[in-house]
Kinemage of the C-alpha trace (Angstrom):
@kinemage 1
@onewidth
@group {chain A} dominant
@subgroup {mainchain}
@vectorlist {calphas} color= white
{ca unk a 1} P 188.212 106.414 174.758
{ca unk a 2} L 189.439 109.783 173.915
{ca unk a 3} L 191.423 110.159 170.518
{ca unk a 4} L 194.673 112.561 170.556
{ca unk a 5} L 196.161 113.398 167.302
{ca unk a 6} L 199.178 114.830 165.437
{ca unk a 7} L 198.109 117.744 163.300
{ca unk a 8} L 199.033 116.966 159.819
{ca unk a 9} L 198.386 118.851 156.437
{ca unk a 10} L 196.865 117.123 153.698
{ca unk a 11} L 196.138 118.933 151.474
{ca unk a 12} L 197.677 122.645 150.242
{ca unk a 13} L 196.527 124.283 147.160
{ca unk a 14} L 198.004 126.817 145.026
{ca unk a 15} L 197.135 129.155 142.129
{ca unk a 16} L 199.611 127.989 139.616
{ca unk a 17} L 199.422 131.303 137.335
{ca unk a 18} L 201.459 133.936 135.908
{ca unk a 19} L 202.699 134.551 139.361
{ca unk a 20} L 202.127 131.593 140.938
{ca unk a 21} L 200.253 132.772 143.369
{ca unk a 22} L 199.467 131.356 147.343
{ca unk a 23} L 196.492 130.142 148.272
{ca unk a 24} L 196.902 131.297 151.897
{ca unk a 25} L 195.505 127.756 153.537
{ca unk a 26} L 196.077 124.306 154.629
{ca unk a 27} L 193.213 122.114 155.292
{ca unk a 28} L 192.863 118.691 156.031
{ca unk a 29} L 190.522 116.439 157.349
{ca unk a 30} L 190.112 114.007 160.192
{ca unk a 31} L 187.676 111.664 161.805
{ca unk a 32} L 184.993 113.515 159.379
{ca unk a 33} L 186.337 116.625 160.479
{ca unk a 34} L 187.734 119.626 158.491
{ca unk a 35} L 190.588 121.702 160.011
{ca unk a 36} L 191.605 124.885 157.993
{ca unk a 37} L 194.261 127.174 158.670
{ca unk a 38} L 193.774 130.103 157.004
{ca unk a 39} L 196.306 132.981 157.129
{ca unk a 40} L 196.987 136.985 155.535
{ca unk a 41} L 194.185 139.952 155.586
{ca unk a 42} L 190.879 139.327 156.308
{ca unk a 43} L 190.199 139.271 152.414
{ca unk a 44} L 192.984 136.582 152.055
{ca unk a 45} L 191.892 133.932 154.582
{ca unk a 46} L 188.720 134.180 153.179
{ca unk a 47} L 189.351 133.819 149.282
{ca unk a 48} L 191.574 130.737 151.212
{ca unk a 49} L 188.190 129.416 152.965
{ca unk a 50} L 186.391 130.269 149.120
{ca unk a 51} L 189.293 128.351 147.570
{ca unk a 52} L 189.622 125.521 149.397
{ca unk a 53} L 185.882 124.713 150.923
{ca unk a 54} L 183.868 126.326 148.148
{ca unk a 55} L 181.535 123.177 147.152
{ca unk a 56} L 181.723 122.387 151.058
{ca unk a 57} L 179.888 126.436 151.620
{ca unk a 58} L 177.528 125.639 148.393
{ca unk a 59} L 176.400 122.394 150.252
{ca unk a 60} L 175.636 124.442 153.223
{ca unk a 61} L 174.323 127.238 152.076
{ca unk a 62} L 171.902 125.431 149.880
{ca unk a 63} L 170.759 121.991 151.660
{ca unk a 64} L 170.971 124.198 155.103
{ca unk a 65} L 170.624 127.945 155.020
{ca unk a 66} L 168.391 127.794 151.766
{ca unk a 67} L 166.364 124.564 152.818
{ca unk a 68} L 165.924 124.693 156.170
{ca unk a 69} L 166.337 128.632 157.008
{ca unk a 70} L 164.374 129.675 154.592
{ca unk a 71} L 161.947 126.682 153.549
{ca unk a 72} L 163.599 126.894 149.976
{ca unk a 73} L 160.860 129.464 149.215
{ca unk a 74} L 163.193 132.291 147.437
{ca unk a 75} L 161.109 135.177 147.921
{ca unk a 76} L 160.977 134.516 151.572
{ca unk a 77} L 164.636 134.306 151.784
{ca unk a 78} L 165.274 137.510 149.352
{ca unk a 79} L 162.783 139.286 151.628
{ca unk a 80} L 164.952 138.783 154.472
{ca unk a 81} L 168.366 139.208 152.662
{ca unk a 82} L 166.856 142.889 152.218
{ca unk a 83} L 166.306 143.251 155.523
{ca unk a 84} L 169.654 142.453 156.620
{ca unk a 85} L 170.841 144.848 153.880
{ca unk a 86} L 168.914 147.585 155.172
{ca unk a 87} L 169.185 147.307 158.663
{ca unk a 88} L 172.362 145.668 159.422
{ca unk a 89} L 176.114 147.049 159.499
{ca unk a 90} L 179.083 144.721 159.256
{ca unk a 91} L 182.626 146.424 159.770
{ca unk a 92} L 184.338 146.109 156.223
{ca unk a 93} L 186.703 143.875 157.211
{ca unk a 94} L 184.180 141.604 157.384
{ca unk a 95} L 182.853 142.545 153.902
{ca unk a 96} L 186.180 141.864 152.409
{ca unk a 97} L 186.708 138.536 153.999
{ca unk a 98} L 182.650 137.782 152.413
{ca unk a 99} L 184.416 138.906 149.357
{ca unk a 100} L 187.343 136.778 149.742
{ca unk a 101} L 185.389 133.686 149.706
{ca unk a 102} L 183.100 134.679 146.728
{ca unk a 103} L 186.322 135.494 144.730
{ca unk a 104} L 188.070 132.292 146.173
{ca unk a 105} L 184.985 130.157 144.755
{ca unk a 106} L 185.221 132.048 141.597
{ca unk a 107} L 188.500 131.351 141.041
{ca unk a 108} L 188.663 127.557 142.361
{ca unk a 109} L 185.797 126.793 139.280
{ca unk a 110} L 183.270 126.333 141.766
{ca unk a 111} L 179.531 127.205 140.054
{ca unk a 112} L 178.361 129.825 142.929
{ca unk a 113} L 174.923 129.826 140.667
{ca unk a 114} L 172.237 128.766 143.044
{ca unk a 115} L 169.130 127.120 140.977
{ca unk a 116} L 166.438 128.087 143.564
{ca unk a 117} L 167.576 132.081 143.639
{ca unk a 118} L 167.967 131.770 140.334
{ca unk a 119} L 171.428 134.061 140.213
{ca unk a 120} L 174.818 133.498 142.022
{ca unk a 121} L 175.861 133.897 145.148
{ca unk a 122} L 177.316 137.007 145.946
{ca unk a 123} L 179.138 138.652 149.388
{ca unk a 124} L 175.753 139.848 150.463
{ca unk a 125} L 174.732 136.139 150.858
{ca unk a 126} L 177.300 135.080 152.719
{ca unk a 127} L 177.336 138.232 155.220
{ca unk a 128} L 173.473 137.113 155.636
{ca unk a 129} L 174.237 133.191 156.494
{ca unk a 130} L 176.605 134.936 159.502
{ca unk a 131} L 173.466 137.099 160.627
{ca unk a 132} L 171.668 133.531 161.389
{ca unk a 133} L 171.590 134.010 164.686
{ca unk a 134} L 170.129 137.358 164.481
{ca unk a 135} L 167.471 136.478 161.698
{ca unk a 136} L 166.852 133.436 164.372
{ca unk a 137} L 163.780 135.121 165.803
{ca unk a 138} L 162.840 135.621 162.845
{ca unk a 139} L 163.437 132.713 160.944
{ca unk a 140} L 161.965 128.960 160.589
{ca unk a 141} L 164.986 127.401 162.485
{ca unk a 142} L 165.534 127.262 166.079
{ca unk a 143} L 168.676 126.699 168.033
{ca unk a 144} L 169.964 125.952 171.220
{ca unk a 145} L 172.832 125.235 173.330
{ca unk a 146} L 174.080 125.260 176.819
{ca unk a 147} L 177.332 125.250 178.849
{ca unk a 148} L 179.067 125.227 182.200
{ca unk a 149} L 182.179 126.774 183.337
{ca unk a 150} L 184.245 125.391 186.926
{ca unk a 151} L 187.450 126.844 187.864
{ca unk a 152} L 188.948 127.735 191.729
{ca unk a 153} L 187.068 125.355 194.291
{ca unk a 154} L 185.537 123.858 192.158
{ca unk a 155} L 188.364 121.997 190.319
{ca unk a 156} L 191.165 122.726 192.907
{ca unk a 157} L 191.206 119.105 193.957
{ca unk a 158} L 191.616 117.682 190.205
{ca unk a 159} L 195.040 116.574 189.448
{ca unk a 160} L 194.783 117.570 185.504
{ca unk a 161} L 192.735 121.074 186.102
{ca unk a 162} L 194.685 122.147 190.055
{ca unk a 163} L 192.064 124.619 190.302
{ca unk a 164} L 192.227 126.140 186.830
{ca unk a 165} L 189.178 126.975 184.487
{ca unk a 166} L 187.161 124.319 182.274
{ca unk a 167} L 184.288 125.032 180.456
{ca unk a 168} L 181.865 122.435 178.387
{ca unk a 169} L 179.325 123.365 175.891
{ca unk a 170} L 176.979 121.216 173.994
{ca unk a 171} L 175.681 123.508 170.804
{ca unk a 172} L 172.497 122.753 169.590
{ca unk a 173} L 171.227 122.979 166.108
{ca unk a 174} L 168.851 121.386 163.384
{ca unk a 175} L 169.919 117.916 162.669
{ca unk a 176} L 170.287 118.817 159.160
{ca unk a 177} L 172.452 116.376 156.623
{ca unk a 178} L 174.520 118.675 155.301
{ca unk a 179} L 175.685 120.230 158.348
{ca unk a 180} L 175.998 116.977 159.846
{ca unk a 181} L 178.524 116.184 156.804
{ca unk a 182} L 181.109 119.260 157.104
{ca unk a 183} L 182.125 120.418 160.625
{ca unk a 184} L 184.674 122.557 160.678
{ca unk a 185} L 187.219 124.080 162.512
{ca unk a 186} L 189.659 127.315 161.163
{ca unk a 187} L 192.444 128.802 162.651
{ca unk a 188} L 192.430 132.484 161.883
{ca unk a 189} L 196.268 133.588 161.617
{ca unk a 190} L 195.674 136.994 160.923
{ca unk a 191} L 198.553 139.749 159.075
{ca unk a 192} L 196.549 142.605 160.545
{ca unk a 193} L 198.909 143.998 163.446
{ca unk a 194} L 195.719 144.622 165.739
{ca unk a 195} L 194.547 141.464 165.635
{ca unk a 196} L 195.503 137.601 167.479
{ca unk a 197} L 194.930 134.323 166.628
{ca unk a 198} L 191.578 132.412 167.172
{ca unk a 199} L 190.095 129.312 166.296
{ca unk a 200} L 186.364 128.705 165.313
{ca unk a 201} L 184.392 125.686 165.698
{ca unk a 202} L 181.750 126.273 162.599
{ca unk a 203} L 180.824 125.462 159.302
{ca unk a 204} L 181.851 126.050 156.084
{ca unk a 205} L 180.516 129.871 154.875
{ca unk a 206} L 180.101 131.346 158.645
{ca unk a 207} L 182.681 133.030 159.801
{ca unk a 208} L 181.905 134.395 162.969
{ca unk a 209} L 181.999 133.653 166.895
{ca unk a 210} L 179.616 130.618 167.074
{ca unk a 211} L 182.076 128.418 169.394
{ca unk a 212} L 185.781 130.606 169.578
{ca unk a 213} L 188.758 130.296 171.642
{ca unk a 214} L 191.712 132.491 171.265
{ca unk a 215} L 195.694 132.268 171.427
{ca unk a 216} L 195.694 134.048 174.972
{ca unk a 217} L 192.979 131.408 176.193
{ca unk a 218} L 189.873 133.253 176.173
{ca unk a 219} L 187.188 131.344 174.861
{ca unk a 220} L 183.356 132.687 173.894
{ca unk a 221} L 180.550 130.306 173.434
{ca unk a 222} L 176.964 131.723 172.361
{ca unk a 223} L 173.771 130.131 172.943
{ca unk a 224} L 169.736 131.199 171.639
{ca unk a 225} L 168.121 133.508 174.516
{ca unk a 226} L 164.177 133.383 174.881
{ca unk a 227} L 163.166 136.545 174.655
{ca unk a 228} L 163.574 138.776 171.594
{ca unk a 229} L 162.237 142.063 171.294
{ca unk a 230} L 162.413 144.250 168.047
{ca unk a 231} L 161.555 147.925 169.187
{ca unk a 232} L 164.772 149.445 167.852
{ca unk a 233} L 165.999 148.072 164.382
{ca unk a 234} L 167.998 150.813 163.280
{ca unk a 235} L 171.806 150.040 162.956
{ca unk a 236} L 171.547 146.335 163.797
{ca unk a 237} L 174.759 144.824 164.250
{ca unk a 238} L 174.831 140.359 164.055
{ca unk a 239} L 175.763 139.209 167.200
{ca unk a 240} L 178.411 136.580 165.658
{ca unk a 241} L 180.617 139.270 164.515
{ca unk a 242} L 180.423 141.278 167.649
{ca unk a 243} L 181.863 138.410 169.687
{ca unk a 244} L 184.385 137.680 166.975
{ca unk a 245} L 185.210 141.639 167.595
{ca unk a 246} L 185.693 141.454 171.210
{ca unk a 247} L 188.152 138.217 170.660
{ca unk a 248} L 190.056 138.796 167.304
{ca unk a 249} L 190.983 142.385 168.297
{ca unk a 250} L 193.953 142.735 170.413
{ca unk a 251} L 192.216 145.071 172.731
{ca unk a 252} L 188.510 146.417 172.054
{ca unk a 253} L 187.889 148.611 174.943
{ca unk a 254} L 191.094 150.017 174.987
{ca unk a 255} L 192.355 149.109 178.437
{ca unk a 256} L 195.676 147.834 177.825
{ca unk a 257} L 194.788 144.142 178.175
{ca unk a 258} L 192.866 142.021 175.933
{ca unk a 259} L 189.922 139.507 178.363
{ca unk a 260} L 186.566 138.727 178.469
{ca unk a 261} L 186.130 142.433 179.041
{ca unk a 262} L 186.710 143.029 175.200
{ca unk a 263} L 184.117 140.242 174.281
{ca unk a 264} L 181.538 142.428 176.400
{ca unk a 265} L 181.991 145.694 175.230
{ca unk a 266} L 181.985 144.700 172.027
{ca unk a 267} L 178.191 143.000 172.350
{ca unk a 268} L 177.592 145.847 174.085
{ca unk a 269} L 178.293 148.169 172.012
{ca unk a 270} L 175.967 146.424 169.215
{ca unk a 271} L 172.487 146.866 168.775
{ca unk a 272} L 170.787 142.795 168.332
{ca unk a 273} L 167.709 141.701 167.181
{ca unk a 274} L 167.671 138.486 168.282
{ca unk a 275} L 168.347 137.419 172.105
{ca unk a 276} L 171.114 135.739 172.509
{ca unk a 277} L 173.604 134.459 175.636
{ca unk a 278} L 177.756 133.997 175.171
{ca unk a 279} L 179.243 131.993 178.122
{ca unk a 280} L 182.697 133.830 177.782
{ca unk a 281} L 186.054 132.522 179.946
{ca unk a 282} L 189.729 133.145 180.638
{ca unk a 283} L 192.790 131.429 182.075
{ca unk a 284} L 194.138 134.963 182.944
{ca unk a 285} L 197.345 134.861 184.593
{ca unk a 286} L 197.453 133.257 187.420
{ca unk a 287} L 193.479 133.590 187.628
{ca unk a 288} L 189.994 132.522 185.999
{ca unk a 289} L 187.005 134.637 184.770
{ca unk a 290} L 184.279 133.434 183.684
{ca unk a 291} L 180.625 135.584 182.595
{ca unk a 292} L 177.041 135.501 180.901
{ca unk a 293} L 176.500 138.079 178.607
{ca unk a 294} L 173.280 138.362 178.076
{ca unk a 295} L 171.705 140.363 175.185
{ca unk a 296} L 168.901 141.436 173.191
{ca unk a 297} L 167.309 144.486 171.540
{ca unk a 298} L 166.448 146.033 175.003
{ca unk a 299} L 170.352 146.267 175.991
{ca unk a 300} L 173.229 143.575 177.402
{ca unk a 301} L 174.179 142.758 180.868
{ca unk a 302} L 176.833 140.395 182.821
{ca unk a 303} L 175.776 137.403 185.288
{ca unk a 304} L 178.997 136.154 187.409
{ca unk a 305} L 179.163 133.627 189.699
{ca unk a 306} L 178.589 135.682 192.322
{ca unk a 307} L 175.176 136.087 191.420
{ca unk a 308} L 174.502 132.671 190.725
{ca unk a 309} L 172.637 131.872 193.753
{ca unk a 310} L 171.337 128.740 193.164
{ca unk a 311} L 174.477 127.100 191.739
{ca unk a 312} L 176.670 126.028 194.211
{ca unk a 313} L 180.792 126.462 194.038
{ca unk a 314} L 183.266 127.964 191.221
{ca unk a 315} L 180.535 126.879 188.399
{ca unk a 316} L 178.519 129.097 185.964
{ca unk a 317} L 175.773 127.788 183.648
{ca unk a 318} L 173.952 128.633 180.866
{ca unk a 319} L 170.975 127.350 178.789
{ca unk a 320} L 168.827 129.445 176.802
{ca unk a 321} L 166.997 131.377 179.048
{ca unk a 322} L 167.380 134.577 180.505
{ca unk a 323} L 168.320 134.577 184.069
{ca unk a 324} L 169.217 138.417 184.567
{ca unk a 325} L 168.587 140.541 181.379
{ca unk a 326} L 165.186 139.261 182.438
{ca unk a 327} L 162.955 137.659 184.977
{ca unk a 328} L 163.860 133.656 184.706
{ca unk a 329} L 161.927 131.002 184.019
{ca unk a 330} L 162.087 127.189 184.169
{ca unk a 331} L 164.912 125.136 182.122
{ca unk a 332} L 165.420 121.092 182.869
{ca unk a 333} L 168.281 121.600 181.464
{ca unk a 334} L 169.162 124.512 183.505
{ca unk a 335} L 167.577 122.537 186.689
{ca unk a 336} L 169.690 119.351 186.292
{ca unk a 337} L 172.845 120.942 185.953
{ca unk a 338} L 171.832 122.730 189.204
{ca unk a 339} L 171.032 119.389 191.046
{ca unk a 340} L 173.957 117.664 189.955
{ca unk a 341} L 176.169 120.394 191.045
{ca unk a 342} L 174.253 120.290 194.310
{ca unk a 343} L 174.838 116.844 194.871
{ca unk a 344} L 178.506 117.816 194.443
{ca unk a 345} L 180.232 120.835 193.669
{ca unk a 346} L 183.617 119.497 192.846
{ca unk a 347} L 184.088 119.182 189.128
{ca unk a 348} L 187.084 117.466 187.032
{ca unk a 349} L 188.109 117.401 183.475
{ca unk a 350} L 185.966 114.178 183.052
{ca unk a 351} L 183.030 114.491 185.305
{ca unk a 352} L 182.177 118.083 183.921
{ca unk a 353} L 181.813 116.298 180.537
{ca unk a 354} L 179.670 113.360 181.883
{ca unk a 355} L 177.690 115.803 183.905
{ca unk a 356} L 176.774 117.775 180.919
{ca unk a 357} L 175.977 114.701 178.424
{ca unk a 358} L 173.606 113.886 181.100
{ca unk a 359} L 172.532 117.204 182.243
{ca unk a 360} L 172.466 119.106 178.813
{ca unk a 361} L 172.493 115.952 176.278
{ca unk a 362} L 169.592 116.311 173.443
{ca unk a 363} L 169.195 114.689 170.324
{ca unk a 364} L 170.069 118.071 168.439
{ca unk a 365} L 173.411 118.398 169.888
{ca unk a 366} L 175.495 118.685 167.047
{ca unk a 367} L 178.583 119.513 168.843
{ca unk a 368} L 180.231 118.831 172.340
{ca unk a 369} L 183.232 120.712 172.877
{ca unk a 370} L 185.618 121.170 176.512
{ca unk a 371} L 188.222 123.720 176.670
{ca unk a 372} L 190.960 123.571 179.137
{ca unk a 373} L 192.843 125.918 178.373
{ca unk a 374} L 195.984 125.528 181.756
{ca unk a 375} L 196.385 122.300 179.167
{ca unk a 376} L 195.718 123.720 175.943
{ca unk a 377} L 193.741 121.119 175.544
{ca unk a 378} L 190.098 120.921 173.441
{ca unk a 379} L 187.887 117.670 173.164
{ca unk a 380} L 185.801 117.883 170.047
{ca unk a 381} L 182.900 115.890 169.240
{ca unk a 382} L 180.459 116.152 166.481
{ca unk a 383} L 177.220 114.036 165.436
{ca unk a 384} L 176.602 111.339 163.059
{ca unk a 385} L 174.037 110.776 161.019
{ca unk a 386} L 172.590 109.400 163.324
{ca unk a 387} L 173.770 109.974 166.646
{ca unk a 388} L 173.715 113.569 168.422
{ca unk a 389} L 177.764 114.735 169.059
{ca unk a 390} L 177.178 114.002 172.843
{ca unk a 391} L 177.404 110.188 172.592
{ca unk a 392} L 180.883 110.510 170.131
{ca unk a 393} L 184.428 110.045 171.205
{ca unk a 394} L 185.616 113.373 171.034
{ca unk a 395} L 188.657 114.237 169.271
{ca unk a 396} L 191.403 115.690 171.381
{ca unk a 397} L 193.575 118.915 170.187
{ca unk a 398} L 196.156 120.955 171.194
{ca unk a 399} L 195.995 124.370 171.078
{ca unk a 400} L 199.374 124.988 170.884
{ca unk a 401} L 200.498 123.030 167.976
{ca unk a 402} L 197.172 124.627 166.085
{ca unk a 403} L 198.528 128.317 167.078
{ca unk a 404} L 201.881 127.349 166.688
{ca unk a 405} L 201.472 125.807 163.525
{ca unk a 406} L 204.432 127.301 160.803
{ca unk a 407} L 203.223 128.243 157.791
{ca unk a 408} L 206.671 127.081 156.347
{ca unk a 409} L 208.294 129.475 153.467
{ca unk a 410} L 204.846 131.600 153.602
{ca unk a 411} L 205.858 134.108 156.004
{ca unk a 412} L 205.887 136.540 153.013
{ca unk a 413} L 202.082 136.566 153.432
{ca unk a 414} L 202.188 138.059 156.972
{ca unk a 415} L 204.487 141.215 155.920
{ca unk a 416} L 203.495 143.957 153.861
{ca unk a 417} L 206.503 144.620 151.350
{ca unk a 418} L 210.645 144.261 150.914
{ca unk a 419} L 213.112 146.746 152.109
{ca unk a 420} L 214.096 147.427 148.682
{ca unk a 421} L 210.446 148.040 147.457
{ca unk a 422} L 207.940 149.831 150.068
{ca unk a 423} L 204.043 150.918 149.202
{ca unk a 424} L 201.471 152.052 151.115
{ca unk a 425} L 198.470 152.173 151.834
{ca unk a 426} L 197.663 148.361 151.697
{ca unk a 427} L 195.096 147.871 151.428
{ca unk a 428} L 194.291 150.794 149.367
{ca unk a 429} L 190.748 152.213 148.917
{ca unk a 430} L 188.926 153.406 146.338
{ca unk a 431} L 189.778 156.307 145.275
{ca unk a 432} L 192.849 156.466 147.005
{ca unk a 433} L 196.546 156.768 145.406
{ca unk a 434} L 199.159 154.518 145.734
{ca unk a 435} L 202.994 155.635 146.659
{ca unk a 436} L 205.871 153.835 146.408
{ca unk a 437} L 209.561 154.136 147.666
{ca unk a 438} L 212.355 152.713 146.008
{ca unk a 439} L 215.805 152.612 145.919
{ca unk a 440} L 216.182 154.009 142.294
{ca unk a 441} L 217.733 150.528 140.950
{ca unk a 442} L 213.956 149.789 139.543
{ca unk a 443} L 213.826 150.197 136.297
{ca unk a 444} L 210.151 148.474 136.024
{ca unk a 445} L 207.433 148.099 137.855
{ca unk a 446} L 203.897 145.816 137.128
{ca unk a 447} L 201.137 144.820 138.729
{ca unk a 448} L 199.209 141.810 138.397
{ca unk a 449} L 195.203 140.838 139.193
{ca unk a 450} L 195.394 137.120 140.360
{ca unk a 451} L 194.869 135.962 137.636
{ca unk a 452} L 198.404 136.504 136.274
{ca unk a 453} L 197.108 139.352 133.661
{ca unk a 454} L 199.078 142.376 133.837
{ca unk a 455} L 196.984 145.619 134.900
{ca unk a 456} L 199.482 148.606 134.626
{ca unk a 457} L 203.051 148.824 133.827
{ca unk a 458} L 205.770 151.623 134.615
{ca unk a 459} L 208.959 151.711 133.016
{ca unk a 460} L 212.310 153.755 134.643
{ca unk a 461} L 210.916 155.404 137.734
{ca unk a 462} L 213.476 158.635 137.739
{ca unk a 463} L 212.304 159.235 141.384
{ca unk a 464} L 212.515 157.515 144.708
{ca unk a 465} L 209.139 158.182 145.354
{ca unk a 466} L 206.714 157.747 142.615
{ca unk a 467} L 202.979 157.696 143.130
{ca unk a 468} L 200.262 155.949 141.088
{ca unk a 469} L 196.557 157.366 140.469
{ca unk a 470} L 194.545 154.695 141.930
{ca unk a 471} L 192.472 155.013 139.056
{ca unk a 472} L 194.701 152.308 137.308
{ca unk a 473} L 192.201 149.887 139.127
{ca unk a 474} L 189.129 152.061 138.288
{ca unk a 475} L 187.821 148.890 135.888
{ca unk a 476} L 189.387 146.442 138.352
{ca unk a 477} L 187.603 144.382 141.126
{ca unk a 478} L 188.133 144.320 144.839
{ca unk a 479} L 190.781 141.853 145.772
{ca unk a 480} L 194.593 140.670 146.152
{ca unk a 481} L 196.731 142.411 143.464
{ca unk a 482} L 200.795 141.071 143.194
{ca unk a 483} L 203.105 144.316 142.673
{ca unk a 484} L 206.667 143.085 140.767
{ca unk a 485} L 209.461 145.016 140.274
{ca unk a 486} L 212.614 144.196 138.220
{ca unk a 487} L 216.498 146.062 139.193
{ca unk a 488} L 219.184 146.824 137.207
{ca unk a 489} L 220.706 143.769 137.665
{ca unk a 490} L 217.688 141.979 136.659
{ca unk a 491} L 216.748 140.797 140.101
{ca unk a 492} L 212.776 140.703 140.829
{ca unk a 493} L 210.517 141.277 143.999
{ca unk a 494} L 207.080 140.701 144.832
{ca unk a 495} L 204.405 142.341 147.008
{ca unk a 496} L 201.155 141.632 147.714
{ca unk a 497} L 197.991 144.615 147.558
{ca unk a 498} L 194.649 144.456 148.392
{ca unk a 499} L 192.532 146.971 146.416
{ca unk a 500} L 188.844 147.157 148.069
{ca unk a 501} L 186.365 149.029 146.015
């Protein structure tokens, strides 16, 4: 029996300082499962994520990524922590939101001082757990994964789908405790006005496109490849992020429309060490895409349906093996989901679930998840400490409500500034001054770390536009900074900054 549920928040945390600062997130938990919603700048949802989940990433970092990844031998794993600082390049948003959650840690109480590197953890750490997938090849772990896609023919004769797209994917991963003890799922509602809203099935600490859907129903799933070649390791680029690119930007490629097309060009435009294959979809408009990207070091390609030969009807698989970036090569997986769809092509909500438990079911399979999205509808099952996530009752969401959700009396965290009291830029740079327009009632103006101590106070601006030397934050971290200003009539307003060294 499938479970639906009623999103409810049960937990919301604030700072209670000076300024009594938002935490921008609401988590709860249910069934064993976390759900987050995290909202703001990139840096803010993450110091959220740090805030709220910080012993849940120190769990995971150390009894998974430390262990597991990296056999708990520290100058293995510092070895390759310097090779993703040398040869990898993350977009700085991304750096600030691996700030965020350092900060967010910091700030919770939460000891980020790791006994087997002997130091704490720093933003450099936490960018490297989200280059696991790249470091995979290269690494003492091994992942897996596989997925189907139906849509048109194939589900034109269920009553729930009417011809729309599904897609199932079982992802595959060590069987590892601590993993097994904090899935998680965040809903990214993002300030940044070229950026939507998307939802990641993870865990606590990696932040990119492992298992993604979006608010316009695209949806990107990524499985290992086979085959990873290493000629050309100069501006390597982790394959998580890229995907989390193509679907968090409003429109990548620049076409005017944001589809599966964005989630290509973005892996293709990055340069991967590791081989990996993202079954991305779309309920677009009135019609369905589906696609294989398939990449590695030697370049990215697309495999549609059309070029699926041996798979009969709307359906597209995927396993972990190559089947056009290079010659393929036997899969049982692969083959049973082939011979099952040859038996019958026809596929409905529920018998492209069975058919994958039975087709794609291992006892890795640490989470099954079905997206549907002409229901906005996700199933979501995870494993047990004992059992893989394929022989759960999944938990049933709606994507709706978890888009939709109000972030009630925080909407001050999605806008910049008041009318009365305007700054820009935010966030501001190193290096870079900071100008502010006013309506002349301001007779003082302070900002604040978050922390509640005051960093720089101006008294009787005689100008509407006054600008500040940035180098008021020359001794000051990276992070959220709370701008307050006080009238004539004694009135106050807040802003929010982010200053990023």
């Amino acid at each position: 029996m499938r479970k639906s549920i009623v999103f409810i928040v049960i937990l919301m945390i604030f700072v209670t300082g000076f300024l009594n600062a938002e935490v921008n997130g609401q988590l709860s938990q249910i069934d064993g499962k976390y759900i987050l919603h995290v909202w703001g700048t990139h840096y803010e949802r993450g110091y959220a994520l740090g805030y709220l989940m910080g012993n849940n990433v120190m769990d995971v970092f150390s009894n998974y990524f430390f262990s597991t990844v990296t056999g708990s031998n520290a100058y293995y794993y510092n070895n390759r922590l310097q090779y993703f600082i040398e040869h990898f390049e993350v977009p700085e948003r991304y750096i600030s939101e691996a700030e965020g959650i350092i900060n967010g840690m910091q700030d919770a109480g939460i000891a980020t001082y790791h006994n087997g590197l002997a130091r704490n953890l720093g933003l450099d750490d936490i960018l490297f757990v989200n280059g696991i997938v790249d470091m995979s090849s290269l690494s003492r772990d091994e992942l897996g994964c596989s997925s189907l896609s139906s849509w048109g023919e194939a589900t034109i004769n269920d009553p729930m789908l009417q011809g729309n797209i599904s897609i199932t994917r079982l992802m595959d991963w060590s069987r590892n405790q601590s993993l097994i003890a904090n899935p998680l799922l965040v809903i990214h509602h993002p300030s940044e006005p070229n950026e939507r809203r998307w939802m990641s099935f993870t865990y606590p600490g990696l932040f990119g496109a492992l298992s993604a859907v979006t608010d316009n129903r695209a949806a990107a799933f990524l499985n290992m490849g086979n085959i990873h070649p290493s000629s050309n390791q100069v501006a390597l680029t982790p394959v998580l992020l890229d995907i989390r690119s193509g679907l968090e930007l409003l429109d990548y490629n620049n076409d005017g429309v944001h589809n599966t097309e964005d989630v290509f060009a973005s892996v293709a435009d990055g340069n991967h060490v590791s081989g990996t294959i993202i079954h991305s979809t779309q309920q677009w408009q009135d019609s369905c895409r589906a696609a294989i990207i398939e990449t590695n070091n030697n370049g990215t390609v697309r495999r549609m349906q059309n070029e699926n030969s041996n798979i009969a009807g709307d359906n597209l698989a995927a396993t972990n093996h190559f089947r056009l970036l290079s010659a393929p090569v036997y899969c049982s997986r692969y083959s049973r989901i082939v011979d099952s769809l040859a038996v019958s092509p026809l596929v409905s909500e529920t018998r492209q679930w069975t058919l994958m438990q039975g087709a794609g079911g291992v006892s890795t399979n640490m989470m099954m998840i079905q997206y549907m999205p002409n229901m906005n509808k996700v199933l979501w099952s995870v494993a047990s400490s004992t059992l893989a996530a394929y022989t759960q009752t999944p938990l049933e969401l709606d994507t709706s409500e978890l888009f939709n959700l109000s972030v009630t009396n925080h909407d001050e965290s999605l806008s910049p500034a008041t009318s009365t009291l305007s700054f820009y830029p935010n966030p501001l740079h190193k290096g870079q001054n900071l100008t502010f327009k006013h309506d002349l009632n301001i007779i003082s103006l302070e900002v604040y770390n978050l922390r509640g101590q005051l960093v720089y106070r101006f008294s009787n601006p005689s100008t509407a536009i006054l600008n500040l030397s940035g180098n008021i934050f020359s001794n000051q971290a990276s992070g959220i900074y709370f701008i307050k200003a006080t009238d004539r009539n004694g009135r106050n307003m807040q802003s929010k900054l982010l200053y990023l060294k």
